[in-house]
N, C-alpha and C positions, 0 to 999 in steps of 0.2 A: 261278688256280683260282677268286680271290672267293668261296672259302667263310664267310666271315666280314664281318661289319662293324661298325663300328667308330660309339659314340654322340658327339655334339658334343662335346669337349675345348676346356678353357680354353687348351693352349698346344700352341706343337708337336712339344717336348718329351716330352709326354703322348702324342703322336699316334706319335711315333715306338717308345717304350716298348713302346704298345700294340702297335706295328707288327711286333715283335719276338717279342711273344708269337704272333703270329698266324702265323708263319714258323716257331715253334716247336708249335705247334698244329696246324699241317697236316702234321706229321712224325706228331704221336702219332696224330691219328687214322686219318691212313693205314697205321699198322698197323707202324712202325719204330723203331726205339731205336741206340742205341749200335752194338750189335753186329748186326742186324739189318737187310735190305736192307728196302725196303716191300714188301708184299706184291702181287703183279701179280694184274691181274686174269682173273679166270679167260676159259682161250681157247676158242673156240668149237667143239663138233665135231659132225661131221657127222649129221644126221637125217632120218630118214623123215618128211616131213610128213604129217601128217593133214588138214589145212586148205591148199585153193587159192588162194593169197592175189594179187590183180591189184591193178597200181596204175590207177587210173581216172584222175589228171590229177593236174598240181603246175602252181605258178607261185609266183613268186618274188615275196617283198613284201618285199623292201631290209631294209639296214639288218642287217650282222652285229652280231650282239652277243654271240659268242663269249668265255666267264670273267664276264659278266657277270652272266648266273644273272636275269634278266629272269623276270619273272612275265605272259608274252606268249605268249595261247594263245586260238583262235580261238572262237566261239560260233556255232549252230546254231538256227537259226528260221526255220521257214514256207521253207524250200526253199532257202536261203539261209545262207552261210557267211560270217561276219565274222570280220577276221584283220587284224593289227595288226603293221607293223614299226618296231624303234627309231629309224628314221631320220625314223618321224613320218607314213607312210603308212598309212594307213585303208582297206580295201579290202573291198565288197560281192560276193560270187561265188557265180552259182549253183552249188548242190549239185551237181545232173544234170550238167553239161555241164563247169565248170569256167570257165566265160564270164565275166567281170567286169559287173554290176552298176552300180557306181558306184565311184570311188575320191575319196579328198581327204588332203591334202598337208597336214596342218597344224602342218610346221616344228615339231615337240616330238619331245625326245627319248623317244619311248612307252617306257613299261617295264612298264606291267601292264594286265590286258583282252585286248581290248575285251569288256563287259560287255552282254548285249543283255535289255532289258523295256521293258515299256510304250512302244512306240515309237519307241525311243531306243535311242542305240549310247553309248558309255562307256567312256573311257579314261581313263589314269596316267603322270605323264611322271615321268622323274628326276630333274628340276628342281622337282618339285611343285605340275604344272598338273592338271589335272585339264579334260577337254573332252568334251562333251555334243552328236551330231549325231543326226540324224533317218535312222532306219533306213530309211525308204523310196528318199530320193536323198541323203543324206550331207549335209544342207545343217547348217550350225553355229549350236546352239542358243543357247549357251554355254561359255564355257571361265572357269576359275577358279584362281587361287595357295592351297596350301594349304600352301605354306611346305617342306617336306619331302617327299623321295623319296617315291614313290606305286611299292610293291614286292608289295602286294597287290589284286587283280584288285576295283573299286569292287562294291558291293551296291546295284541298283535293289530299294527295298522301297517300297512304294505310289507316296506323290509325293517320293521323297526320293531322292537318292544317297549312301549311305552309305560314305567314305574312311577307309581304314586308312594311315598314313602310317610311316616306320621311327623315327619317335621316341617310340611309344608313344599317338599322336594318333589318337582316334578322331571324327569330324566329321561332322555330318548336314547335306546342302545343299538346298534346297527344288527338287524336277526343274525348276518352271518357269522357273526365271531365277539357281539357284546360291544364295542366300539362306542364311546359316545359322544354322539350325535350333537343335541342340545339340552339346556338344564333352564329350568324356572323354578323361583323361589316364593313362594308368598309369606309371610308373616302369620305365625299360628299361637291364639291366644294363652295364656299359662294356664287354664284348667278348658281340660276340651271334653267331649263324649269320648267312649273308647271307637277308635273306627274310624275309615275315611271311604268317600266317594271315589269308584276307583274311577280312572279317565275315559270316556266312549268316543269313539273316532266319529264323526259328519263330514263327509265329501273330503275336504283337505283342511279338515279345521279337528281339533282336539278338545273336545268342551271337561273341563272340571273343577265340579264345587271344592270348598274349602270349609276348614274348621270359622274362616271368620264371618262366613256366611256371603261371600263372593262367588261368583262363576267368573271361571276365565275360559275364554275362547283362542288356542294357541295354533300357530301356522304349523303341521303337523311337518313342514319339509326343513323351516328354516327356523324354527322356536320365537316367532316373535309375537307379543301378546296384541291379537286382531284387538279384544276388547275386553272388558271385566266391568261386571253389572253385581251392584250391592243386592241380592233377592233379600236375607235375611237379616237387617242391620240390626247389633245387638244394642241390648233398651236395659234399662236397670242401675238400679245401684252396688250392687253387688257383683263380684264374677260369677256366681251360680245364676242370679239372672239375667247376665248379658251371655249365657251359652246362647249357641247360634248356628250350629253346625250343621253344616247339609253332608251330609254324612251315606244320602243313599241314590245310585246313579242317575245319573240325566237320564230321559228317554228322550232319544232326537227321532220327529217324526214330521219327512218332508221340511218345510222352512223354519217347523215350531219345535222350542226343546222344552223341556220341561223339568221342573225342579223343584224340590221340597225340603225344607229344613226343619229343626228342631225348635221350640219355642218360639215360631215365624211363620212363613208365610209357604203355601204353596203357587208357583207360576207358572206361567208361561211367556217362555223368552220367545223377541226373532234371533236365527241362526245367524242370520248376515251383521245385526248389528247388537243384540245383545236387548234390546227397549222390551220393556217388561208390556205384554199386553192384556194379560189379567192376573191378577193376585187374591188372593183367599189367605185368612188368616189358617190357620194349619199348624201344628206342633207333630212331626214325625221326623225318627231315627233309624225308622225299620226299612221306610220305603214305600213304592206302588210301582202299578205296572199300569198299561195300557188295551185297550182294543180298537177296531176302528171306529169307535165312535165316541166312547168312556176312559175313564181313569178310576183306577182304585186304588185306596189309600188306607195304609195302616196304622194309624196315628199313635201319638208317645201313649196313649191311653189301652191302646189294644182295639182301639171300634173304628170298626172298618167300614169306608165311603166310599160311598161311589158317585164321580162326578161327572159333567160334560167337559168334554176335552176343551168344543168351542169356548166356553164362558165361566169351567168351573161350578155353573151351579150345582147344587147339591139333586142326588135321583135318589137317595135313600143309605141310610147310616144301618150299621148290625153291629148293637154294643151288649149283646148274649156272650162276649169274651173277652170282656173287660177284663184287665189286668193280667191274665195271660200270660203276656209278654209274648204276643205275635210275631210272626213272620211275617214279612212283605206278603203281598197276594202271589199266588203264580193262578196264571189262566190254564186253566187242563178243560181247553173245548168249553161246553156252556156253566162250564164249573169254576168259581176262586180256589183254589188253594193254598190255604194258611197252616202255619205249625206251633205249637204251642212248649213252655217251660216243662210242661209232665211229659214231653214226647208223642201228643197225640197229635193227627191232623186231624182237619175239618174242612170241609168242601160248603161253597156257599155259591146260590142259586145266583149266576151274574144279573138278573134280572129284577132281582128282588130282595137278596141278601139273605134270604132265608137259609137257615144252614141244615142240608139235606144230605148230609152224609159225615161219617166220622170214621176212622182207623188209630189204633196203636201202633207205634212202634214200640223201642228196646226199653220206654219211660224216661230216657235221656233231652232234657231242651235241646230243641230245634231251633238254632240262632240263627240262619241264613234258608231264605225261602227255597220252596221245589223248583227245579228244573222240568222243564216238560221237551216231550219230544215223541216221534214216533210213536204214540198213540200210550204213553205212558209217562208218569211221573215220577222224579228221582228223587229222593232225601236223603239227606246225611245230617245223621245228627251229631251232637256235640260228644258222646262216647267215641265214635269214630266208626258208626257202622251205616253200609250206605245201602235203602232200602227201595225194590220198586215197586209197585203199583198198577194196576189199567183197572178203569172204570167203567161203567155199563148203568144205562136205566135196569131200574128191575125190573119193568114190563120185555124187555128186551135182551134180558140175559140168554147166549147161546152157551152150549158146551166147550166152544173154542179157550182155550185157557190164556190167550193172547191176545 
């Protein structure tokens, strides 16, 4: 399953201990005890769709990585679909057609990205390289060791790329040549969730959560820590119940960012100083997105919320996908977009939660939410093949196939 992971240990001893809790870990949170079998996940039944949903093209970019829980999910620019498999394949694909671009092979095990700005493609290996090619024909800029798994999707913010590493390493490399810039460290507990929040750039501030359940707000020119606000302090006896990890990214929107943790709380920071100005209890690992006026949320349960951005309340829960194992939301226009462990989506009315529409993919779990864009939506699943999508009411379906 690789829900967990595990921080450097002095012995193996240590490693195996840990090992033990983590086998005992995935019992509780799957919802089991003593007496109790785990809870299965809810089964699927049958719907009237409201939404036409076509698939427009898939192709396969290698590299299963199945239990791995990879942070490999594709980016959208200028017409143009970049998508990343762990076997170390890089691949440019137009949008329209589904036609390959350009591809490059660069022998790294990928595990996070690829990230697309300023002219540049960006990726994360799990061995801790970290590789810089040029979005136009893929040629290789730079690649660089940054010592540790690379489990969060890199931040182009000006001339810099910004690496989130699973040890707590936060690292600023200069775009033209890898260079670096500056380094933040925070302290990361000895049993975490597998996964990390990767960093999102705000005006000239750097915001990212932590496995300890902190946000830090870092000066993106000279690396110095503006502030660090505790959102998810951990509680328990245990180290499986003081997990706490926010694990899925900020949304900075104008002065408010917003954050969600595991076993805690979801918020809302200010960007200038960090002061929590509302909190909701909330247990997610998956994530949530935003529109302008709401938030949705995918919680460690699989049942998805939807909230007011101003205060948090609650507008309506859809727990018809309980256990699942969801993906974050993505917004595709008046529609959520969720993925599920059998490889199916499910489209969910933003209005109501209602879920009006469904598609297969390859049957592969879908661990990292859709991409949307240009009037379509992208998946990749955990086999390594990356699928798209455009939707239509069904009162309004034309001939047009795009």
């Amino acid at each position: 399953m690789m829900l967990f992971s595990l921080t450097p240990l002095k012995s193996a001893l240590r490693h195996l201990t840990l090992g033990a809790a983590v086998v005992a870990a995935l019992a509780v949170i799957g919802g089991c005890d003593n007496d109790k079998d785990v809870d299965p996940p809810a089964e699927l039944v049958q719907l009237k769709p409201r939404l036409d949903v076509r698939q427009l093209w898939s192709t396969g970019l290698g590299g299963d990585s199945e239990r791995l829980r990879l942070a490999l999910r594709p980016a959208i620019g200028e017409g143009v679909v970049y998508a990343a498999g762990h076997d170390g394949n890089i691949r440019a694909i137009q949008v329209a057609s589904g036609k390959q671009s350009w591809s490059v092979k660069t022998k790294l095990a990928l595990s996070a990205g690829p990230e697309l700005g300023s002219g540049v493609v960006v990726a994360g290996s799990s061995d801790g390289d970290i590789i810089v090619l040029d979005a136009a024909n893929g040629a290789e800029r730079w690649r660089k060791s940054v010592k540790s798994e690379v489990l969060a999707r890199p931040l182009i913010a000006n001339d810099m790329v910004v690496v989130r590493t699973v040890d707590g390493h936060v690292e600023a490399l200069a775009l033209e040549d890898g260079a670096t810039r500056w380094a933040v460290d925070e302290q990361v507990p000895r049993l975490t969730l597998r996964g990390n929040a990767p960093p999102v750039l705000a005006g000239d501030k750097v915001i990212a959560g932590f496995d300890s359940g902190k946000v830090l707000a870092i000066d993106v020119h000279k690396g110095e820590i503006l502030w660090d606000t505790m959102v998810n302090a951990p509680s328990g006896r245990t180290e499986l119940e003081r997990l706490a990890d926010i694990d899925s990214p900020a949304k900075v929107i104008g002065d408010d960012v917003f954050v969600a943790g595991f076993q805690g709380r979801i918020a809302m920071l200010a960007l200038d100083s960090g002061q929590i100005w509302w909190a909701r209890d909330a247990s997610s690992y998956r994530g949530f997105t935003t529109d302008d006026s709401n938030l949705y949320l995918t919680n460690s349960d699989s049942v998805v919320i939807a909230m007011k951005r101003a205060d948090g309340a609650v507008l309506w829960e859809q727990a018809g996908l309980r256990k699942r194992a969801l993906t974050a939301p993505a917004v595709d226009g008046d529609s959520l977009l969720v993925g599920d462990f059998e490889g199916y989506l499910h489209w969910l009315d933003k209005s109501t939660g209602e879920i009006i529409a469904r598609a297969k993919t390859d049957g592969e779990r879908i661990t990292n939410s859709a991409v949307t864009g240009e009037g379509r939506a992208f998946v990749q699943t955990d086999s390594g093949k990356l699928l798209a999508f455009k939707t239509s009411p069904k009162a309004e379906r034309t001939a047009d196939a795009r």
